[in-house]
C-alpha positions as CSV (number, residue, x, y, z in Angstrom):
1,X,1.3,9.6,0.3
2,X,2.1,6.7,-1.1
3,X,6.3,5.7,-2.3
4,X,7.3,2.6,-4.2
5,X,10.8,1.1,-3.2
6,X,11.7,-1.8,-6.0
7,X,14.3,-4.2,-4.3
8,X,17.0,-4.9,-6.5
9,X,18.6,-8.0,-7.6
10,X,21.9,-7.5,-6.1
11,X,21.1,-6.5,-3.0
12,X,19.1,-9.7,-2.6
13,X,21.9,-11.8,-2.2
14,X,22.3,-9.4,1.8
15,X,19.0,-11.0,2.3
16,X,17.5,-7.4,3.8
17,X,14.9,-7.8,5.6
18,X,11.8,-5.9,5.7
19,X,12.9,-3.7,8.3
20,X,15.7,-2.9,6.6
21,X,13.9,-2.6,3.7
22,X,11.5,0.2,5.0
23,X,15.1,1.6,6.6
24,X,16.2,2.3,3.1
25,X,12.9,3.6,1.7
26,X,13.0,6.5,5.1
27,X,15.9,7.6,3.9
28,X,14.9,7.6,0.4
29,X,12.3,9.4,1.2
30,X,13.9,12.1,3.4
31,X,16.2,12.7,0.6
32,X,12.9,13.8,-1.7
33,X,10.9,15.1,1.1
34,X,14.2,17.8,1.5
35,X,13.3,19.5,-1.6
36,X,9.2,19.4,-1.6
37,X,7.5,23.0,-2.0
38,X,5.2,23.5,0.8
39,X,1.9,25.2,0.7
40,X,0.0,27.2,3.8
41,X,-3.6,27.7,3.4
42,X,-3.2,27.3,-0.6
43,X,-0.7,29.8,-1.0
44,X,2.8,28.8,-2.1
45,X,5.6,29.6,0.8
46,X,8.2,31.9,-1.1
47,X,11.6,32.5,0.2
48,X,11.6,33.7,4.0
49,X,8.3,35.6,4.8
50,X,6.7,35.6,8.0
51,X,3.4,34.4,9.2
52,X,1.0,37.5,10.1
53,X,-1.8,36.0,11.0
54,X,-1.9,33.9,14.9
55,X,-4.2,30.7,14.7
56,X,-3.7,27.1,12.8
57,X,-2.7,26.8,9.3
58,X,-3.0,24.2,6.9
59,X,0.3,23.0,5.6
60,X,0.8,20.6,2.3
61,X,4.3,19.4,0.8
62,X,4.5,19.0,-2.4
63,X,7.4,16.3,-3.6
64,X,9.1,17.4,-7.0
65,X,7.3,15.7,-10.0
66,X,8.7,13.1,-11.7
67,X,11.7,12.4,-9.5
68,X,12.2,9.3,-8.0
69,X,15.6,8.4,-7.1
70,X,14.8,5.0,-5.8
71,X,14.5,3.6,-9.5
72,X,17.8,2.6,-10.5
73,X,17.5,-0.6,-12.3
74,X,18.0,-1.2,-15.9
75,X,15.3,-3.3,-16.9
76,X,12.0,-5.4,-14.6
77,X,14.4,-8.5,-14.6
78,X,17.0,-6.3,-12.0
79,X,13.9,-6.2,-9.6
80,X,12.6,-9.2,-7.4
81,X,10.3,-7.5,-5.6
82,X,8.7,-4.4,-4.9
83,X,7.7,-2.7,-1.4
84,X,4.5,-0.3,-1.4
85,X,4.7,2.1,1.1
86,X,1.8,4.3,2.1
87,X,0.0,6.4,4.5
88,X,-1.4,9.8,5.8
89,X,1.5,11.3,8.5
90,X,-0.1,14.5,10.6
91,X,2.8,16.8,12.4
92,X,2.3,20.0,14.3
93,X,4.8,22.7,13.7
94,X,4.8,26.1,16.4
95,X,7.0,29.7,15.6
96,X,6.8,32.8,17.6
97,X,6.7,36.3,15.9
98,X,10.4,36.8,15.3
99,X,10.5,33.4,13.3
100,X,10.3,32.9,9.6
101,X,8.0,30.5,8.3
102,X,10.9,28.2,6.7
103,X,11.6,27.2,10.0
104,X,8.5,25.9,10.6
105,X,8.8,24.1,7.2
106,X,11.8,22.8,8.2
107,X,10.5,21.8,11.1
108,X,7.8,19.7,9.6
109,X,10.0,17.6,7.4
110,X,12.3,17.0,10.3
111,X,9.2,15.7,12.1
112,X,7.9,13.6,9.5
113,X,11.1,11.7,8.7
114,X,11.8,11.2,12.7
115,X,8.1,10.0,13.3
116,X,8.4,7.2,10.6
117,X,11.8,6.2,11.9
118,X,10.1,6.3,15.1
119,X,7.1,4.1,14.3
120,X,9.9,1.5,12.7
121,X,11.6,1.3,15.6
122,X,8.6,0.2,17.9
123,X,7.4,-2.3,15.8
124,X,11.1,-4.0,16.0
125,X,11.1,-3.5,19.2
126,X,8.0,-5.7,19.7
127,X,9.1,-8.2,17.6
128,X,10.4,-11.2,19.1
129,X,12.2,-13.9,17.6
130,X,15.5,-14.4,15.2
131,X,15.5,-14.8,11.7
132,X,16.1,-18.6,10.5
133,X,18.9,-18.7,8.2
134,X,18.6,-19.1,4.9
135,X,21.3,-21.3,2.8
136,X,19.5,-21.5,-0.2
137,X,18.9,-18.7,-2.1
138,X,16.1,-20.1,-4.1
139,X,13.9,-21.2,-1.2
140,X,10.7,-20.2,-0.2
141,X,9.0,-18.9,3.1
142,X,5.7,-21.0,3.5
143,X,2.6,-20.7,6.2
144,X,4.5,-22.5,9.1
145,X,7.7,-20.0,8.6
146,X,5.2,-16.8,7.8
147,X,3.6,-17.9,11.0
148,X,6.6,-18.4,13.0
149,X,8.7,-15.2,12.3
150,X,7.7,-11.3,13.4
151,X,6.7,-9.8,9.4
152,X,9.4,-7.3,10.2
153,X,12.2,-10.0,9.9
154,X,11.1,-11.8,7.1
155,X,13.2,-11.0,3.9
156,X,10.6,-9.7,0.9
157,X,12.0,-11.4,-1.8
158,X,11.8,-14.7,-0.7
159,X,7.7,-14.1,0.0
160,X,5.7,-15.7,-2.3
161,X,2.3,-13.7,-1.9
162,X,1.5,-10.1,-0.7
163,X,2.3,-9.4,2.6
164,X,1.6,-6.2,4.6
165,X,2.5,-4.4,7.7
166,X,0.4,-1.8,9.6
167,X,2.7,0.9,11.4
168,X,2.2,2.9,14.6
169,X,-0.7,6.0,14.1
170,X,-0.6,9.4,15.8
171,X,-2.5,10.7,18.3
172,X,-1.8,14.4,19.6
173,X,-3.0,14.8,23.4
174,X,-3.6,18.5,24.7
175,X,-1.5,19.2,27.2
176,X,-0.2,23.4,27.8
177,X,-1.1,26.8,26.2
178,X,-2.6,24.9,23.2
179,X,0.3,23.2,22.4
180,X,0.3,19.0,22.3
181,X,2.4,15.8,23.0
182,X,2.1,12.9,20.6
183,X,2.0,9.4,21.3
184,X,1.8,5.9,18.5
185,X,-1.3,3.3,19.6
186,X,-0.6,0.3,17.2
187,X,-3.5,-0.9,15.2
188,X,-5.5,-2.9,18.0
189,X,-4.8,-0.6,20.5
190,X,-7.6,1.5,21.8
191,X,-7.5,5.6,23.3
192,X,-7.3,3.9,26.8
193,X,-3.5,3.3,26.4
194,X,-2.3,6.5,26.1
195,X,-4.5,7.7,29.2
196,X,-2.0,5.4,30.4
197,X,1.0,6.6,28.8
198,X,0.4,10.1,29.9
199,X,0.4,8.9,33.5
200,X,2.9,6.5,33.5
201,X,5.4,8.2,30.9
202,X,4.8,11.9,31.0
203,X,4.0,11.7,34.7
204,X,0.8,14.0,33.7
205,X,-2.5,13.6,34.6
206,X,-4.9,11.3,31.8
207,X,-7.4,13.4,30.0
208,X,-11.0,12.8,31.5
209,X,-12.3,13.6,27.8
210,X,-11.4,11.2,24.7
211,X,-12.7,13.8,22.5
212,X,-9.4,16.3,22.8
213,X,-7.7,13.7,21.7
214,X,-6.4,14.5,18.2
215,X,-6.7,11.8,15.7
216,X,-5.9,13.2,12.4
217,X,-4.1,10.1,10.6
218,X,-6.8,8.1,8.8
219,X,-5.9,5.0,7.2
220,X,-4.6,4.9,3.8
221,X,-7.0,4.0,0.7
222,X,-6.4,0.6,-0.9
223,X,-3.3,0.5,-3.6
224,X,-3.3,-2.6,-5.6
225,X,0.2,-3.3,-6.6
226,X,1.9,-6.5,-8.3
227,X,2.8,-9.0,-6.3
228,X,6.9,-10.2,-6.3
229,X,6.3,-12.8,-8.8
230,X,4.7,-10.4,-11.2
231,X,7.5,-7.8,-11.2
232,X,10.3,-10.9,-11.1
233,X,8.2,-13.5,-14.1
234,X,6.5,-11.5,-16.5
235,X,3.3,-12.5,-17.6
236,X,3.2,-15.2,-14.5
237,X,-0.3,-14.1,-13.5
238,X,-1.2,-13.6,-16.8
239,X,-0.5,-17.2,-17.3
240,X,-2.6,-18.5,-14.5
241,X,-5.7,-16.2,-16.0
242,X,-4.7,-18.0,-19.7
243,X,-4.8,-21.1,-18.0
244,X,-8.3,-20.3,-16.8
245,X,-9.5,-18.4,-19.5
246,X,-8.5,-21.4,-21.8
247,X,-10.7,-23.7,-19.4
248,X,-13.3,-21.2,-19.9
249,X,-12.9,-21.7,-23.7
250,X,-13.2,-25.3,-23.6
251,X,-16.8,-24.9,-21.8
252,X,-18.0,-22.5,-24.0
253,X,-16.4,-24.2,-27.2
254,X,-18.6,-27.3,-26.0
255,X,-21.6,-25.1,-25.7
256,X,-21.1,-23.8,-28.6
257,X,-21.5,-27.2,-30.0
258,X,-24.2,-28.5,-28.7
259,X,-26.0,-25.0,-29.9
260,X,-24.8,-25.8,-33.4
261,X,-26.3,-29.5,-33.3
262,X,-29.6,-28.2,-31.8
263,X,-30.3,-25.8,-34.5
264,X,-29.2,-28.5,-37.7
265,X,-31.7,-30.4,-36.3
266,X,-34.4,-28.1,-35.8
267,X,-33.7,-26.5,-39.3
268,X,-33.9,-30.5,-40.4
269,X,-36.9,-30.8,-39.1
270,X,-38.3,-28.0,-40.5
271,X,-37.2,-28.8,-44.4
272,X,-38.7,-32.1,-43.8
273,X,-42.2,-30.8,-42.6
274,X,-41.9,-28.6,-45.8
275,X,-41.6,-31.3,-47.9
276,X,-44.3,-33.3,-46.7
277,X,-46.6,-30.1,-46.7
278,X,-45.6,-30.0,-50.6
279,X,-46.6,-33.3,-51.1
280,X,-49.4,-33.3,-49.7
281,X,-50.7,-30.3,-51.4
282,X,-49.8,-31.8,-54.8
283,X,-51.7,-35.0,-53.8
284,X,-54.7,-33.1,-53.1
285,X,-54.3,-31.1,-56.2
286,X,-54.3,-34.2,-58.7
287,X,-57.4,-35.9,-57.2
């Protein structure tokens, strides 16, 4: 999936931060994800029919077209920057025979919005450090600053380049009558920690076997957004490519010239050798 969450101009002056940012875009999303049509092994779930057939089944939500109720501004100049916010989220849903398969629907959007709540909140709680204040509204976060604060507390609309943040992935670990337990490894975390969380956490015992491990969330494919600065100024990396382009010009303006030069000469040249040729031909005629 991937979700685009402008940030407005006036809720710029709160100074949100990106936590709170991605806060907002949850619940944004949860609103949408409410009313998404869900398919089970390509077939369209209609009303409340039951599941027949025992096994796994694919599930796919599909978010109503051409609804997205986090545009609200008027016009690019109400926007100052714009959060990106993509992924692939795997959840498991279970129903016994007596069960309708709504509920496991249900179910699965309940999981998916508490999962990426979930994910937010361990990356805040790993973050250490406050927030400097900010007086100025105007000023800008540089290296030192970037370097200094945890990327969930900086504000986004003070950032000056692209900035992004890698949440939390999945893993499902097997654990009774085929059912599983999920744990989050952050990105340079390796299968080894959650042998450990299953010992230390779930007071089970670590699976000898990496393999059952179930890691279904891949990582997202490249999007290639506009940065703040494009979505705030116009035309502002436009004007840096003019700028460039214009040097370009100037280079191949001067070659240009010197081409032009080359070939008046050698055309020159050439009229001249004619000439002579003439003359020497009518020379040799009169004698």
């Amino acid at each position: 999936m991937f979700y685009r969450l402008p940030i407005f101009h006036d809720n710029a002056s709160n100074a949100p931060t990106l936590t709170a940012s991605l806060s907002h875009g949850i619940s944004i999303h949860s609103k949408e994800l409410r009313d998404a049509k869900a398919i089970i092994n390509g077939d369209l779930v209609v009303n409340e029919e039951s599941c027949s057939a025992d096994g796994l089944h694919e599930v796919e939500m599909l978010l109503p077209f051409m609804k997205d109720v986090s545009v609200g501004a008027s016009s690019q100049k109400d926007v100052v920057g714009l959060l990106v916010f993509g992924g692939c989220v795997c959840s498991f849903a279970y129903l016994n025979a007596k069960e309708p398969v709504s509920q496991a629907i249900a179910d699965i959007k309940d999981d998916i919005i508490g999962s990426l709540q979930s994910r937010l909140d361990i990356i805040c709680d790993e973050a250490s450090g406050d927030l400097f204040p900010i007086e100025d509204g105007d000023k800008e976060i540089g290296h030192d600053e970037l370097a200094q604060n945890p990327v969930p507390k900086l504000v986004p609309h003070l950032l000056r380049k692209t900035c992004g943040l890698s949440f939390p992935r999945r893993v499902f670990i097997p654990w009774l009558g085929g059912t599983f337990i999920c744990d989050y490894l952050q990105p340079s975390e390796t299968l080894e920690v959650v042998k450990d969380h299953c010992v230390e956490l779930m007071s089970m015992e670590a699976p000898t076997d990496t393999s059952t491990i179930l890691e279904p969330e891949v990582d997202a494919p490249s999007l290639m957004a506009k940065s703040f600065w494009d979505v705030v100024v116009p035309g502002h990396s436009q004007s840096s490519s003019s700028v460039e382009k214009s040097g370009k010009g100037n280079t191949s303006a001067d070659s240009n010239d010197k081409s032009i030069k080359s070939f008046g000469f050698n055309v020159l040249a050439a009229v001249f050798f004619l000439l002579l040729a003439l003359l020497g031909g009518i020379v040799l005629v009169r004698k």
